[in-house]
N, C-alpha and C positions, 0 to 999 in steps of 0.2 A: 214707323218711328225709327230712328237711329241715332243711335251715342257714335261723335267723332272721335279720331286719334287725339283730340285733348280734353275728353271727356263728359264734353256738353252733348246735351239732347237740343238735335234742332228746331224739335215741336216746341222746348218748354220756353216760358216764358222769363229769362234770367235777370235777376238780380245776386250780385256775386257776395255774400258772407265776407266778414273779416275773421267767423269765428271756425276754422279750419288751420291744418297745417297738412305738412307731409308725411307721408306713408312709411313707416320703416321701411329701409331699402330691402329689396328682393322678396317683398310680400305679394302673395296674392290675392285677387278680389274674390272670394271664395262664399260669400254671405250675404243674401240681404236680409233685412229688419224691418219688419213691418212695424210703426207709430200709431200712434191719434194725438189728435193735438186740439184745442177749440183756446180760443181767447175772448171773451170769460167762458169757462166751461160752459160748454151745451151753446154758446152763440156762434152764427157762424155768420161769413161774410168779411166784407172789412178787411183790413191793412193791417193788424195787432201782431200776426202771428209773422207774417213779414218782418214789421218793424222788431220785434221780438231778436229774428233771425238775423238781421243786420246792426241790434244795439241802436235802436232809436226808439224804443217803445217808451211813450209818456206812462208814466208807472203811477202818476195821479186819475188816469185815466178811470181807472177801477179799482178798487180797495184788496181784490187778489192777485193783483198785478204786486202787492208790496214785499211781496212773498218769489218775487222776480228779480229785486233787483242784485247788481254783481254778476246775476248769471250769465253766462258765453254760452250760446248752443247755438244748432243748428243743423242741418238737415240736408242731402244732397237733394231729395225731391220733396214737394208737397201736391199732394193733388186733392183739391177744393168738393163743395160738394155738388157743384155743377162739372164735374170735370176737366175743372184744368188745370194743367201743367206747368208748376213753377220749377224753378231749380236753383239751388241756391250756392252750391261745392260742384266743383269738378271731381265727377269721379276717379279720375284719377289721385288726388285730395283725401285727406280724412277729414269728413267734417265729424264732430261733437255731440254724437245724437243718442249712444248707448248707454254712456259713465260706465260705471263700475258693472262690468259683464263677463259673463263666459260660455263659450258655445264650445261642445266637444274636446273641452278640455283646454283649449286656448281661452285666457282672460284677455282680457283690452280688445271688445268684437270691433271699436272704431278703424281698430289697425286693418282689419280685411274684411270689413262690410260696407257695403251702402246703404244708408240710410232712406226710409221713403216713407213721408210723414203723410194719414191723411186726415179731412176735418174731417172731424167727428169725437164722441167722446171713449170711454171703454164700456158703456152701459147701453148705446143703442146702435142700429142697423145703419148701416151704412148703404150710399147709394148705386141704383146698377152701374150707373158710368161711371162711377170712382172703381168699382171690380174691372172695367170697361177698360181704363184706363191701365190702371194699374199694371193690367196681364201683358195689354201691349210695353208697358215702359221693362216689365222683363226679361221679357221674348227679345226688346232691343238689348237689353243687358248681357242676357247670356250669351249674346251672337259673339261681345267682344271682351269680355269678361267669363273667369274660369267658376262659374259661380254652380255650387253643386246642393244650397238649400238656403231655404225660405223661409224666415224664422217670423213671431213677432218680439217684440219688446219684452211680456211679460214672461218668455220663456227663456230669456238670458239671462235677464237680472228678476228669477220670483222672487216675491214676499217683498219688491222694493219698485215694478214699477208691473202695473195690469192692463196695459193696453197693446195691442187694439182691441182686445176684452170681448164680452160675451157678445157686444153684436156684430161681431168678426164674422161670416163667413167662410171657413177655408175652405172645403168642399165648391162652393162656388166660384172663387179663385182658380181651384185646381183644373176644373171642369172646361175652364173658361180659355186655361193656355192651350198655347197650339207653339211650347217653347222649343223645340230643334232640339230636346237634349232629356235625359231623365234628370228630373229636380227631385230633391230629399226634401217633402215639409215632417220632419221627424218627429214634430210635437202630435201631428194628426192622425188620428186613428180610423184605421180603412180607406184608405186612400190604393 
């Protein structure tokens, strides 16, 4: 896997977001944030979470879709529960994936993280090739990015958002890189 000098991965499969901007100037890429995401919860497959990401989602679609609408978000990567690789922001780009965060004492983690959404919910396991997946799209990360820890969502922002939650694996994440570099997952214990 490899991320180019404009930020794209050339495995994934791109559809490019409106809901991104730019980086404070002389920031570094220091962060990534592990997601979960399903559209309706617990469903997976399908175009929703796409459509979501790009501001096309039909919000009559599903009755908790109504609880969606107005929102901008979005995600540099998603990876499915067959594993594959979407991308939606250039990481070079902030996309919209954390809101209101703080990691190490920096709030705003959008400004120097990348985002990596994957399907599933925060209640159940996730798949081997989504770990599979995952560990190589890091490994590609940190070759060209100064990225020194591996967070998820609900360790930014507790008590406000709990995913990728208890069927996370970190242990088998950690197991599984072979990243070029030592990473901090700082939430994990015995690692």
């Amino acid at each position: 896997m490899k991320i180019d000098s404009n930020g794209w991965c050339k495995e994934a499969l791109t559809n490019e977001s409106p809901n991104h901007d730019k980086r404070p100037e002389g920031t570094d890429i220091s962060l990534i944030v592990v997601h979960s995401i399903s559209l309706p919860e617990g469903c997976y497959g399908g175009n929703d979470i796409r459509d979501l990401f790009l501001n096309s989602l039909d919000f009559d679609k599903h009755p908790t879709y109504n609880t969606l609408k107005g929102l901008h978000v979005s995600s540099h990567f998603f990876i499915s529960r067959k594993g594959k690789l979407h991308q939606y922001v250039s990481c070079n780009d902030r996309a919209w994936h954390a809101g209101i965060s703080e990691f190490n004492g920096r709030k705003v983690c959008n400004d120097f993280s990348i985002g990596i959404e994957l399907e599933g919910t925060d209640k159940q396991q996730f798949e081997e090739i989504q770990y599979k997946v995952l560990s190589q799209l890091i490994g590609a990360l940190v070759k060209v990015y100064p990225i020194d820890s591996v967070v998820g969502h609900e360790h930014i922002a507790p008590g406000r958002k709990t995913d990728p939650g208890i069927g996370f694996d970190w242990k088998k994440l950690i197991q599984l890189g072979h990243y070029g570099k030592i990473l901090s997952f700082p939430f994990i214990k015995d690692h």
